[in-house]
PAZA-740740 format. One record per residue (C-alpha): residue in one letter; x, y, z. Coordinates in steps of 0.001 Angstrom, whole numbers, plus 500000, padded with zeros to 6 digits. Example, Ala and Ser with C-alpha at 12.3 -4.5 7.8 and 13.67 -1.06 7.14 Angstrom:
REM PAZA-740740
A512300495500507800/S513670498940507140/
***
This chain:
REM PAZA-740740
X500000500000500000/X501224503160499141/X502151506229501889/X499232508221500640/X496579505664500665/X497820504295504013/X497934507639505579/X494016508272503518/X493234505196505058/X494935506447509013/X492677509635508681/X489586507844507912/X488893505232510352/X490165507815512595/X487300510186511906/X485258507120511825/X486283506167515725/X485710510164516886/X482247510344515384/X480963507073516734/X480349508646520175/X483244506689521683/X485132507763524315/X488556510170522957/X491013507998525059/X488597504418523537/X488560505943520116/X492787506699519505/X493852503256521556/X491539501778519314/X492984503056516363/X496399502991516887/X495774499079518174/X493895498197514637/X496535499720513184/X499694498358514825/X497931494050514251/X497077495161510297/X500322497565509170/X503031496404511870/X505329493157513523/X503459490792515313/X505597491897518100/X504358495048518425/X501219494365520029/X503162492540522671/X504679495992523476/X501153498544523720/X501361498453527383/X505451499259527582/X504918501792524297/X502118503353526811/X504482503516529705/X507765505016527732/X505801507527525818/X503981508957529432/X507083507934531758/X507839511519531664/X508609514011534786/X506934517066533498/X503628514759532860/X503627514038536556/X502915518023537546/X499147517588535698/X497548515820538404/X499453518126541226/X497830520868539449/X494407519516539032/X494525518815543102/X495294522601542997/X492697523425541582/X490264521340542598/X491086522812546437/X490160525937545089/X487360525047542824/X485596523392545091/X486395526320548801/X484219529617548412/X487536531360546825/X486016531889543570/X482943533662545082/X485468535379547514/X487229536427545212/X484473537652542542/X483533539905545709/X486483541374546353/X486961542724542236/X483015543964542515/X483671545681545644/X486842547362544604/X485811548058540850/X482424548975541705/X482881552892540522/X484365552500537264/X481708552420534151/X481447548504533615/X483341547740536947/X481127544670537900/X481965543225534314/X485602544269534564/X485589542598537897/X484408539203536484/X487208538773533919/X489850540324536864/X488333537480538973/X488168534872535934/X491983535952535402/X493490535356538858/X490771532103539217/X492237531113536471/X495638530993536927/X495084529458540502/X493026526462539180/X494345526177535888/X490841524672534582/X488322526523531830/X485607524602532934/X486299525270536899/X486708529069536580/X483843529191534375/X481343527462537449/X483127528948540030/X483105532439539295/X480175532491536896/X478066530995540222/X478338534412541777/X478904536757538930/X475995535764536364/X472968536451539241/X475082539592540232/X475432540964536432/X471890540229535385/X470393541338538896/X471920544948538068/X470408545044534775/X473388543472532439/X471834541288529442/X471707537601529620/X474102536955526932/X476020540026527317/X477147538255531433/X477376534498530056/X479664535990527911/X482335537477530131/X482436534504532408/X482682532131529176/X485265534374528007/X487059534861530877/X487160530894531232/X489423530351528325/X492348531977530464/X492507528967532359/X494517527330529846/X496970530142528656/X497707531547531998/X500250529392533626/X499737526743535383/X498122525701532041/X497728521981531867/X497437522254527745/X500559524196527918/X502364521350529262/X501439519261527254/X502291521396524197/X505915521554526474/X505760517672525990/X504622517023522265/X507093519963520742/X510055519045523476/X510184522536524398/X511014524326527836/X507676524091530121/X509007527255531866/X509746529694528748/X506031528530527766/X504668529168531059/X506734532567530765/X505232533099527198/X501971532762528402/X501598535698530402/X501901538527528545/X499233537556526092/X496885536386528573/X497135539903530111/X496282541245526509/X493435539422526599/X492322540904529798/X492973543849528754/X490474543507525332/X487812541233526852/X487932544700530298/X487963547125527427/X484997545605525717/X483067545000528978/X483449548715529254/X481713549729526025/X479481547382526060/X478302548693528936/X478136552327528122/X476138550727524826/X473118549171527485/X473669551651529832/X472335554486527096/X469475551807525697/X468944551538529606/X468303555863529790/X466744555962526763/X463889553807527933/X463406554825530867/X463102558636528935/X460736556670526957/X458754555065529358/X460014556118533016/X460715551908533336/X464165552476535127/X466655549951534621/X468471548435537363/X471924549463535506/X470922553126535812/X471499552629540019/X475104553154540848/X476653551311544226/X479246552837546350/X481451550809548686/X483809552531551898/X487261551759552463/X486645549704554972/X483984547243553296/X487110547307550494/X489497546207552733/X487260543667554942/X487481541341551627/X490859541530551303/X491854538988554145/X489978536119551875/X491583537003548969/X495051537607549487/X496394534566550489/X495155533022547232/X496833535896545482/X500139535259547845/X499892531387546731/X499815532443542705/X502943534454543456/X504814532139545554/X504201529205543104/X505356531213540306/X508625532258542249/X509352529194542957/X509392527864539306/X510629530716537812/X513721531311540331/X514682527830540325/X513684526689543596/X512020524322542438/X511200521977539389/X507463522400537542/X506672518797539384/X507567519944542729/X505813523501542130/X502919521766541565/X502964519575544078/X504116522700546632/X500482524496544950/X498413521325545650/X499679521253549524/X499258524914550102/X496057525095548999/X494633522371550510/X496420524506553799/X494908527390552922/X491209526093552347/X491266524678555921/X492675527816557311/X490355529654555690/X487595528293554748/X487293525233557688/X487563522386554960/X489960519678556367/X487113517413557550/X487381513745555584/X484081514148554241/X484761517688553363/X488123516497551394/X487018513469550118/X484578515506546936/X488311516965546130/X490110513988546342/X487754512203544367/X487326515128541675/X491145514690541274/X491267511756540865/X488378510876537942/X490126514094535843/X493580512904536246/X492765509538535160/X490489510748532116/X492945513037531560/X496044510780531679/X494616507952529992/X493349510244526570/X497173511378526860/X498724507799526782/X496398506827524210/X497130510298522127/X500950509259523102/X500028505765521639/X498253507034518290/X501273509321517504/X503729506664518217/X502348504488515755/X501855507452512722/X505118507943513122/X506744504095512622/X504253504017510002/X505843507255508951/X502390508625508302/X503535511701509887/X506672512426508541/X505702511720504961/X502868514265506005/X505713516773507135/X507683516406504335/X504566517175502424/X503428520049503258/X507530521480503094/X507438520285499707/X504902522371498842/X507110525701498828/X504310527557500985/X504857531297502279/X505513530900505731/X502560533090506828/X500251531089504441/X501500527808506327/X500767529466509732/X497499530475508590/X496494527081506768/X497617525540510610/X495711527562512702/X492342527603510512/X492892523728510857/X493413523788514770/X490146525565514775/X488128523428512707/X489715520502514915/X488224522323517844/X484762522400517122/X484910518524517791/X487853517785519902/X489426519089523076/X492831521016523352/X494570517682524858/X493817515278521722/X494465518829519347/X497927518803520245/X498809515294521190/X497638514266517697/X498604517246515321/X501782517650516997/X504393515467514967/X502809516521511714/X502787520470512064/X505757521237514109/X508585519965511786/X507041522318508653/X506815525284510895/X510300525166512622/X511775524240509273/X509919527457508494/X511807529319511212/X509309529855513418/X509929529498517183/X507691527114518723/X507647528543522132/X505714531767520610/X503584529432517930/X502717527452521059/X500747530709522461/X499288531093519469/X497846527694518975/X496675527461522604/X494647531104521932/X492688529716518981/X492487526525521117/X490798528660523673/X488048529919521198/X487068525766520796/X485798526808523919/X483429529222523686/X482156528127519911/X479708525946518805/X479071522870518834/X480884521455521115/X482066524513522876/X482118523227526615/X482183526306528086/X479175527207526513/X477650524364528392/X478774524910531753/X477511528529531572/X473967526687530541/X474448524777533528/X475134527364536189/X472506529443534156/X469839527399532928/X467162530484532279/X469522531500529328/X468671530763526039/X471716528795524657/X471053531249521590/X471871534106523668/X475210532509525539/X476588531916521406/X475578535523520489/X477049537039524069/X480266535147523472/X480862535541519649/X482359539127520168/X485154537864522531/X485679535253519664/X487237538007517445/X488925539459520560/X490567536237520880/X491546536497517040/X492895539708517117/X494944538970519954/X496146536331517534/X497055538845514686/X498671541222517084/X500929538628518238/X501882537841514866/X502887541611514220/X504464542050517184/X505896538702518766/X507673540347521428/X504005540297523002/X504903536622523392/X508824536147523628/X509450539292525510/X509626537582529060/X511090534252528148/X514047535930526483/X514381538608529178/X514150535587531975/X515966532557530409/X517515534122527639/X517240535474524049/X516889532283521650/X517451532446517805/X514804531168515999/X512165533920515621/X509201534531513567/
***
């Protein structure tokens, strides 16, 4: 069988697996198992369970579950809702403060817990009912907290960033590092946003009640003292103190990104019986157990992912594929472009983890033999990652925000969201103009390297 017809042949009983409603992890083992007894030794099927092992016997992989008890700790205390609290109270003067407040709070939520989904429930619990009870638009709230979600995954601790680190062999910490800066300018677009969007209802809101004298519960302004300001802070800045000290510690070289993770994990399960009384066993146990169902879905669609590459690439499936695409004497940008448009078609069925696991060893080696520096394409792929998301149809923060919000139309989440879709975009083309937005910190931390786009 020829190359092309076997890797024709790869692609389509793979799609064939995903759509049959299997499980991810079911679907790729499958795969790469029918594929290893038709197209490889006999031998080889003797070695799935060592080829499992090898592939995730790797230090870095054992920080994801650390993490995930991290944030479970946190998910699962009132720190979310404490911390929601705290922005509102402190933001509540500036046009749009209770909406800037929300992505402030999805921001530092989400680089706590590291987990879409988690920031998403967390601080969407408190901050939908608060938004809509002072007279912001469905969509228009399920929006910011969906939005503000994705930053779980680009602000570090991002579990998808290390496994990008993994698949691409690149440094976990200039990643992390790489990862900041843009997920500030995404703060920055989805605050500025909140702000005009607000001004927009606000003067619908003044007009009507002109109109009709129906006053609108965004026309009444709240006003907080300095005391109630700094009566929320005592909740809220140990969290804070934890993001920081987990962060030195990685970044100063204290510490390795497995130990960090596992200094997080302990810390916060100290902090949410300090603070918040939970140290019972039956108050632990719901964390424990959360942990542990994630990290084993989560580790087993990686093995499997790990398995499914492995056996593209002794088929040479994807370095045929490589080799392709250099061979076709693309521009650069139109290569990036082609890439990207692909990872977002990918994520309107699939999750970030299989995205990169399986794309990985095809479109890394065309775009660093294109000279672009992975480190800063990483950012970019996890960004349009993050809109798979918060687009339909599988968009699973869509679906947590109909969970914690079931009066919303699921029309009106998609419309509310779709603007911080093209904010995510244009983060993306800014990057690409000015890549400093993304190598700026690595190079000034851990030195300049030379590939750059």
């Amino acid at each position: 069988m020829s190359m092309l017809a076997l890797g024709l042949l790869f692609g389509a009983v793979t799609l064939i697996f995903m759509f049959s409603g299997a499980p991810i992890s079911f679907a790729l083992g499958s795969v790469a198992v029918l594929f290893m007894y038709l197209f490889m030794p006999a031998s080889a099927l003797n070695t799935v369970t060592q080829n499992v092992y090898e592939e995730m016997a790797s230090i870095t992989l054992l920080s994801i579950p650390l993490f995930i008890l991290k944030g479970a700790a946190i998910g699962r205390s009132r720190a979310g809702q404490d911390l929601y609290a705290a922005m509102h109270v402190w933001m509540g003067r500036i046009p749009g403060g209770l909406g800037i407040a929300n992505v402030f709070a999805c921001a530092l939520f989400a680089a706590m817990a590291g987990s879409s989904p988690a920031t998403c429930s967390a601080i969407g619990s408190a901050g939908i009912p608060e938004m809509r009870k002072r007279g912001y638009s469905p969509g228009f709230a399920a929006g910011i907290i969906a939005a503000g979600g994705t930053l779980g995954i680009l602000l570090p601790p991002s579990i998808t960033m290390i496994l990008y680190a993994v698949a691409a062999e690149q440094s976990l910490g200039r990643l992390f590092l790489a990862g900041i800066f843009p997920g500030v300018l995404l703060v920055t677009l989805f605050a500025g946003y909140a702000v005009l969007r607000y001004r927009k209802e606000y003067k619908l809101a003044e007009a009507e009640y002109k109109r009709s004298g129906t006053a609108s519960a965004l026309l009444a302004h709240e006003s907080f003292t300095t005391r109630e300001k700094f009566e929320m802070l005592p909740r809220v800045v140990p969290f804070v103190l934890l993001l920081v000290g987990v962060m030195v510690a990685l970044y100063g070289g204290f510490a390795t990104p497995s130990e960090t993770a596992g200094l997080g994990a302990l810390l916060a399960l100290v902090l949410i019986a300090v603070i918040y009384g939970v140290w019972r066993p039956r108050d632990v146990a719901p964390i424990l157990t959360a942990t542990l169902k994630e990290s084993t879905m989560l580790m087993l669609i990686i093995g499997m992912s790990l398995l499914f590459s492995y056996v593209m690439s002794f088929l040479h499936i994807s370095q045929s594929t490589a080799e392709w695409v250099v061979g076709m004497q693309l521009s650069r940008w139109i290569l990036l472009a082609a890439v990207l448009v692909m990872v977002i078609l990918l994520g309107f069925f699939l999750p970030p983890v299989s995205i990169i696991l399986m794309t990985a060893p095809i479109i890394l080696p065309p775009l660093k033999a294109a000279g672009f520096d992975l480190i800063w394409f990483g950012v970019l792929m996890t960004i349009v990652m993050e809109t798979g998301l918060i687009h339909p149809p599988v968009g699973l923060n869509l679906f947590v925000i109909k969970n914690i919000a079931p009066d919303i139309p699921l029309k009106d989440i998609i419309w509310g969201v779709l603007p911080f879709v093209v904010l995510m975009l244009l983060a993306v083309v800014l990057i690409c103009v000015f890549p400093g937005i993304a190598t700026a910190l690595p190079d000034a931390v851990m030195g300049a390297v030379v590939a750059k786009p």
